[in-house]
N, C-alpha and C positions, 0 to 999 in steps of 0.2 A: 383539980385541973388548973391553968393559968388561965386564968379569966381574964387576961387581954387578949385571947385568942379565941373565945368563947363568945359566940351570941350573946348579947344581954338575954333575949327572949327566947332559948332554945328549946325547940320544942323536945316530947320526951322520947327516948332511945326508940328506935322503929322497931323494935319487940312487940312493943304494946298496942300496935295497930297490922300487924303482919303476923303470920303463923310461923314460930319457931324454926330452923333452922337446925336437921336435926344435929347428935354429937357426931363429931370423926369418928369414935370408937362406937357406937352404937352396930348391932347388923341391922343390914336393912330390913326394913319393915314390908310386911305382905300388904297388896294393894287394899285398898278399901275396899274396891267391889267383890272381895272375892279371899278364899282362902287363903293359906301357904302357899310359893311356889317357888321352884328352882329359879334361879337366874339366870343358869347357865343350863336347862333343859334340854333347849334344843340349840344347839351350837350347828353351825356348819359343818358335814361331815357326820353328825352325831346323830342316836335315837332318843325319843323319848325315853328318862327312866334311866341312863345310860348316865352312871357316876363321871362329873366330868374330872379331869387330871389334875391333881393341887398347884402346877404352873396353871392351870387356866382360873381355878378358883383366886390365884393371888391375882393374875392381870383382874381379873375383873373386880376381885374388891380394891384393887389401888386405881380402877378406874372409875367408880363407884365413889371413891375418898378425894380424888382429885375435881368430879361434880359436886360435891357436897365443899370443898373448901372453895370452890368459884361461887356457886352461889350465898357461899358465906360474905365473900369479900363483896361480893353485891351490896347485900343487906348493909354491914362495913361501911359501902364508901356512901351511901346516900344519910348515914349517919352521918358522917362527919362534913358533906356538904351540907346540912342542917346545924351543924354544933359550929361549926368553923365557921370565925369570923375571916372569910377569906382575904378583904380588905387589908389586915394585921399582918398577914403572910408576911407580906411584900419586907415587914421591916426584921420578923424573927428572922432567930438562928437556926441553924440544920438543929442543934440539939435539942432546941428548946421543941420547935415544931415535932422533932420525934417522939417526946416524950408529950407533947399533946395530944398525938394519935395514939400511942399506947394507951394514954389515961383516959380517951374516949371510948375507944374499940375495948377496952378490959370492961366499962361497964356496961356497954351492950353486949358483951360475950357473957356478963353476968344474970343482966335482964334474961337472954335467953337460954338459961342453965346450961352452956356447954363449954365444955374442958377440953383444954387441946394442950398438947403435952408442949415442953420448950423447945423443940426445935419449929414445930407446927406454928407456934404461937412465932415466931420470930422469923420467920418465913412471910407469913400472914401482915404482919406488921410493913416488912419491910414493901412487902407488894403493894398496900395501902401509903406508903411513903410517895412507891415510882408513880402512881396512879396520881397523885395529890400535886407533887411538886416535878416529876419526870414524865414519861413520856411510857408508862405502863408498862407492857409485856417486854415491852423493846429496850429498855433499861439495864437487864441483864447482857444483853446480846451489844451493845453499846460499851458497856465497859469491859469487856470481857478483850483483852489486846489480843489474843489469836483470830478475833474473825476482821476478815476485811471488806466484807460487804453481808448487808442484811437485805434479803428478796421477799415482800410476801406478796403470796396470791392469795386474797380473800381473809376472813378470818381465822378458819383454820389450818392454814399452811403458813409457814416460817421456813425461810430456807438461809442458812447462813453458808458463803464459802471461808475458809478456811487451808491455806497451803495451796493455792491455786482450784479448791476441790467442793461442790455443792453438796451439804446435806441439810437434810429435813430435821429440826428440830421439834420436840414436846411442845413447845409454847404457843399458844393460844390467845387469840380474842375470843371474849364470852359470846361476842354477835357481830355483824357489819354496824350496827349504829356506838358496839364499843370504840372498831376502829376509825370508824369516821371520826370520833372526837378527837382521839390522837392524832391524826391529821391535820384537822382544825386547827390544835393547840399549838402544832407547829407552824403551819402557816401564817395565823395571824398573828404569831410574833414578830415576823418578818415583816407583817403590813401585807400581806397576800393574800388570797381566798381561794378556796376552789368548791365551786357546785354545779348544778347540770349544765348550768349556759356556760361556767368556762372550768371545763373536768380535769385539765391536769396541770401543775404545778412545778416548777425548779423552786428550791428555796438552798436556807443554807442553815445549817443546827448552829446551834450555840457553839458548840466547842471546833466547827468548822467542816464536820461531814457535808458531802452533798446526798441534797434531799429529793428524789421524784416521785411524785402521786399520779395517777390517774382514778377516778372516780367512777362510778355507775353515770349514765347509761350506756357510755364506752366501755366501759370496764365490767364484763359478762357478769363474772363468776363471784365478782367481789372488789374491792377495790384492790389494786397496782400499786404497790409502793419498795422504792429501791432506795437503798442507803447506801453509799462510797463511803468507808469511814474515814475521818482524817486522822494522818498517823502525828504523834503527839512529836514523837521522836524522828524525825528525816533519816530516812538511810543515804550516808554519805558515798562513795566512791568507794572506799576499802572496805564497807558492808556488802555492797552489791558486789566485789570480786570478791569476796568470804561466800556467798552465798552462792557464786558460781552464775552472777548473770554473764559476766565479761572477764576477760586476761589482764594480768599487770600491765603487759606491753599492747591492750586496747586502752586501756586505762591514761598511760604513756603518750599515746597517739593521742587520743581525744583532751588529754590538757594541754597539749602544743595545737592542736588547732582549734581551741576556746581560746588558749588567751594570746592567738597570734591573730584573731577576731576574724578568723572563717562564718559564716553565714551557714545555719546549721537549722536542719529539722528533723525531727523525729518521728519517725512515720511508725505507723502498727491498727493493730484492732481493737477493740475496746477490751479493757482491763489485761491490756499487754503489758502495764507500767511506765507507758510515752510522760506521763506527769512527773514518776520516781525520778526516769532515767531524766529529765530536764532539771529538774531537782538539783541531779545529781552533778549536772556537765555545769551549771552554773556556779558553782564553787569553786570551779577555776579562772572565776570573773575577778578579776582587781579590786580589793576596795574603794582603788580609789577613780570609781569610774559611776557615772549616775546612769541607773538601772529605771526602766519603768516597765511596769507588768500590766497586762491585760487581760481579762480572763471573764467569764460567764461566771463561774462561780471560784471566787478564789480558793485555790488549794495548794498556790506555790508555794515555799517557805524559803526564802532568802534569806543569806544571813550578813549579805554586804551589810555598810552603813547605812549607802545613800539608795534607799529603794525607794520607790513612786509607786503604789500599787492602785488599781484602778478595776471597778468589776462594772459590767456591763447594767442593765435595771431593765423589765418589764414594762410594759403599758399598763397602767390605772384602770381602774374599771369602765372610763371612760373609754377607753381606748386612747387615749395619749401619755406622754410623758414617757414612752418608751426611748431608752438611750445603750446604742449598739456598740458592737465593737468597733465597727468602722468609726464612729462617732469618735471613742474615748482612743483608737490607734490616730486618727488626722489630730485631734486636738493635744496628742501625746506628740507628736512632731514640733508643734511649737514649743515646748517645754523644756528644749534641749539636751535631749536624754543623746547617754554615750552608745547604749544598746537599750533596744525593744524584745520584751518578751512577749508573746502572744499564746495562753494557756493554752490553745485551739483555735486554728484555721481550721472554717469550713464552708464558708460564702464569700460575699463581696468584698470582703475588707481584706480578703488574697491581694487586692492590687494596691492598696496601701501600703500592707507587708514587701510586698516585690521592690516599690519604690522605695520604701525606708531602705529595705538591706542595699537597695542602687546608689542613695544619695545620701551617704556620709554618715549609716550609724551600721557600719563594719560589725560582725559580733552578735549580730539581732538572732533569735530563736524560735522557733514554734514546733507545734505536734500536728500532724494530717495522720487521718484516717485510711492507711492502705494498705495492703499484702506484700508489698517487695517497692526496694528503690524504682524500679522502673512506672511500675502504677502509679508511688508518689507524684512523679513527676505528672503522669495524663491526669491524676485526680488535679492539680494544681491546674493543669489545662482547662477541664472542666469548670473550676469554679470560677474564673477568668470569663468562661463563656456564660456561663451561666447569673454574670455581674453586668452583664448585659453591653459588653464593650466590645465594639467591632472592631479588630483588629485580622491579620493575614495568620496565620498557625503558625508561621515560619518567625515573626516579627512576635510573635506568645511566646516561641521555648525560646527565642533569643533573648528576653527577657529573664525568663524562666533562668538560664545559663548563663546569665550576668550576674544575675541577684543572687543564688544559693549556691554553694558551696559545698554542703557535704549534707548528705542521708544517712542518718543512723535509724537499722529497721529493730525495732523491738519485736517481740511475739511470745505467746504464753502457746508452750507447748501441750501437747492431749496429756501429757502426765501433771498438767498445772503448774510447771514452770516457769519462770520468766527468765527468758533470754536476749542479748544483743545479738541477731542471727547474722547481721549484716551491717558493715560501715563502705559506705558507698561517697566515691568526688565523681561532683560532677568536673568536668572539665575542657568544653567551651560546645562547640556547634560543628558538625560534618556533614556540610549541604543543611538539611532541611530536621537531622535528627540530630537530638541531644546525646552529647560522647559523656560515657560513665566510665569508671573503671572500679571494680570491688577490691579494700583493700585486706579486710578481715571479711571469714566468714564463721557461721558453725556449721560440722560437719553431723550428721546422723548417722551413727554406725550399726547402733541396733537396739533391740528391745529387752530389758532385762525382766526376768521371770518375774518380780512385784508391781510389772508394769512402768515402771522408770524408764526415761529413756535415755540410753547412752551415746554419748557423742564427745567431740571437740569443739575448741575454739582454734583455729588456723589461718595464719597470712595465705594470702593469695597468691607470692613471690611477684607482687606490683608495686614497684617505688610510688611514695606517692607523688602527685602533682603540684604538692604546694613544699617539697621538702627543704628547697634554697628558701622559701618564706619561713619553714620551722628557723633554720640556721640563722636568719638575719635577724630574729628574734631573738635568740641566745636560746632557742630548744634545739640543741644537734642530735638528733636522734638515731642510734646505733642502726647499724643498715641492717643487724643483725632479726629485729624486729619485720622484715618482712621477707623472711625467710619460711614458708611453707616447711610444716610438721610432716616428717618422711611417713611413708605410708605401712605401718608393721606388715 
């Protein structure tokens, strides 16, 4: 073994003070207190005596093999937290450390006579790798580019979606006090904690996922833990109209009123893609224009020159040093930014937002939380009120209707789609309410037998409101574009 990475004083392979671990291949053995017995004697459904069905015989001995290689890996990793100089990590290589834990984990599979074939053995290994240097069960599910969120309740449930779609994954923690570590190991990287007095956490992974935990005694059943993963690759504009969120000619529209510096938000539900789609509408931003972002946990990916990126921060265990978004959007004012992005408006820093887009940074962006342009706009009233600023309702949307300019509605359909369902202008005050006019919509036509849902994307046959502002910009865009799709 590499004995820079080995205890000086290690004690001997945990064989010799534990009972053996029996082999994978072995059958199981009959209990000690007692004779032979079926395993599968009495099955749900079944009688004593009653030969069970060789599908049932297989699930249960590959259920049988999959306890006995957990409890291996047990035995495994309290090995190599004795053997390992964990100190040393920090300066090895991936290779060298993998071939550390091979050459450990081989002589403790030797102390306790058992033979595991190669794939078994390299399986085995590599789990003791994510456990050592990753983040254990959830490693797999992590690099795996199809899933785009990982859910678990408790130890034994994993839920990963996938294409808009949740399912239940095999993967496992051995116990609650397994995945309480992994939590742990991710928070306190971050400089965070979480235990009884403060149960649940925002952080942010290494590679840029965002991270939520809640913990016991909140968290009934087990601990709460939610992963967003971060996409390594941005989907651009011609990804999302390849994929069918939006039309060429929304596509069309939405780059003439980003870079004619319309005042723009992105309303939708959670995991509608309001982050994708801002993503996305931001690439129509100038290089040569200085961008500052704001966000809770950052996850925008910009690819101007001139960005300014800025994330919000927690209180300390003390309870201070917590720093808001309001905080880092006022003190983003002085910095002379040409447009503000804000990852998420959802409290008081709404009125900062409103006056940025009022007072000379044209162009600014955010995401709100809502069902249709029109909610947008009362959720926006809402958090206005709820900032604790007495103002008339009437002198609210007339701000409201100064400041923004355009609603693009996101939504992830029951078939797990993401969609543009809705680009909405605003377009000024009539009395006391806010005048919208819809310029695109999608259509729902029907339901296709795999469950898919069918529909369109269609103009609304409504010019829009800023179109002499496309023109004076040099976007002249074909009247042809808000021509409403004939009805087959």
């Amino acid at each position: 073994m590499f004995s820079r990475y080995k205890k000086s004083a290690a004690p001997q392979p945990a064989a010799s003070t534990t009972a053996p671990v029996k082999s994978l291949h072995e059958a199981p053995a009959a209990p000690a207190s007692g004779g032979p017995r079926s395993l599968v004697s009495r099955r749900p459904g079944g009688q004593p005596g009653v030969q069970p069905s060789a599908q049932a015989i297989a699930a249960d001995k590959e259920r049988k093999r999959k306890e006995r290689m957990s409890e291996l890996k047990v035995e495994l990793h309290k090995s190599l937290l004795d053997n390992l100089n964990l100190a040393a990590l920090e300066s090895a290589t991936e290779a060298d450390l993998r071939q550390e834990i091979v050459s450990i984990s081989t002589e403790v599979l030797e102390g306790m006579s058992i033979v595991l074939n190669k794939e078994e053995r390299s399986t085995l290994f590599q789990e003791l790798y994510d456990e050592v240097m990753g983040l254990g069960p959830l490693e797999p599910l992590l690099k795996d580019e199809t899933v785009n969120d990982i859910l678990v309740n408790g130890p034994q449930q994993i839920f990963v979606e996938r294409d808009g779609k949740l399912t239940l994954t095999d993967i496992t923690f051995k116990d609650e006090r397994h995945l309480l570590r992994i939590i742990d190991k991710i928070v306190s990287a971050v400089g965070r904690r979480v235990d009884e007095s403060n149960p649940y956490v925002d952080a942010r992974l290494a590679d840029g996922s965002r991270f939520n935990a809640m913990v016991p005694p909140i968290a009934v059943d087990g601990s709460l833990v939610s992963i967003r993963k971060f996409k390594k690759e941005k989907l651009g504009v011609d990804d999302l109209v390849k994929f069918g969120a939006f039309t060429e000619e929304m596509a069309a529209y939405l780059q003439a009123a980003v870079s004619t510096r319309l005042n723009v938000i992105v309303s939708g539900g959670t995991g509608s893609g309001k982050t994708t789609t801002l993503n996305a509408l931001s690439s129509f931003i100038d290089n040569a224009e200085r961008i500052l972002t704001i966000e809770d946990t950052a996850e925008l990916q910009l690819q101007q020159v001139h960005v300014g990126r800025m994330e919000s921060r927690p209180a300390n265990v003390e309870g201070k040093g917590a720093v808001t978004q309001r905080d880092c959007l006022r003190n983003a004012l002085r910095m002379r930014p040409d447009r503000i992005i804000v990852g998420e408006t959802r409290g008081e820093e709404v009125i900062d937002m409103l006056q940025a887009m009022n007072t000379g940074h044209d162009g600014s962006m955010t995401t709100i939380h809502a069902n249709s342009a029109r909610d947008g706009v009362s959720r926006l009233e809402n958090m206005i009120a709820m900032a604790g600023i007495e103002m008339p309702i009437k002198a609210v949307r007339a701000q409201i209707a100064s400041a923004v300019n355009l609603i693009v509605q996101a939504s992830r359909l029951q078939d797990g789609s993401r969609r543009m369902v809705s680009i909405t202008e605003i377009t000024g005050m009539e009395g006391d309410v806010i005048s919208m006019q819809e310029i695109f919509r999608y259509e729902r036509l029907g339901l296709a037998p795999d469950g898919k849902i069918i529909g369109r994307f269609t103009a609304t046959g409504v010019r829009s409101h800023f179109a002499e502002r496309f023109r004076q910009w040099g976007f002249d865009l074909p009247a042809s574009i808000y021509e409403p799709i004939a009805a087959e």
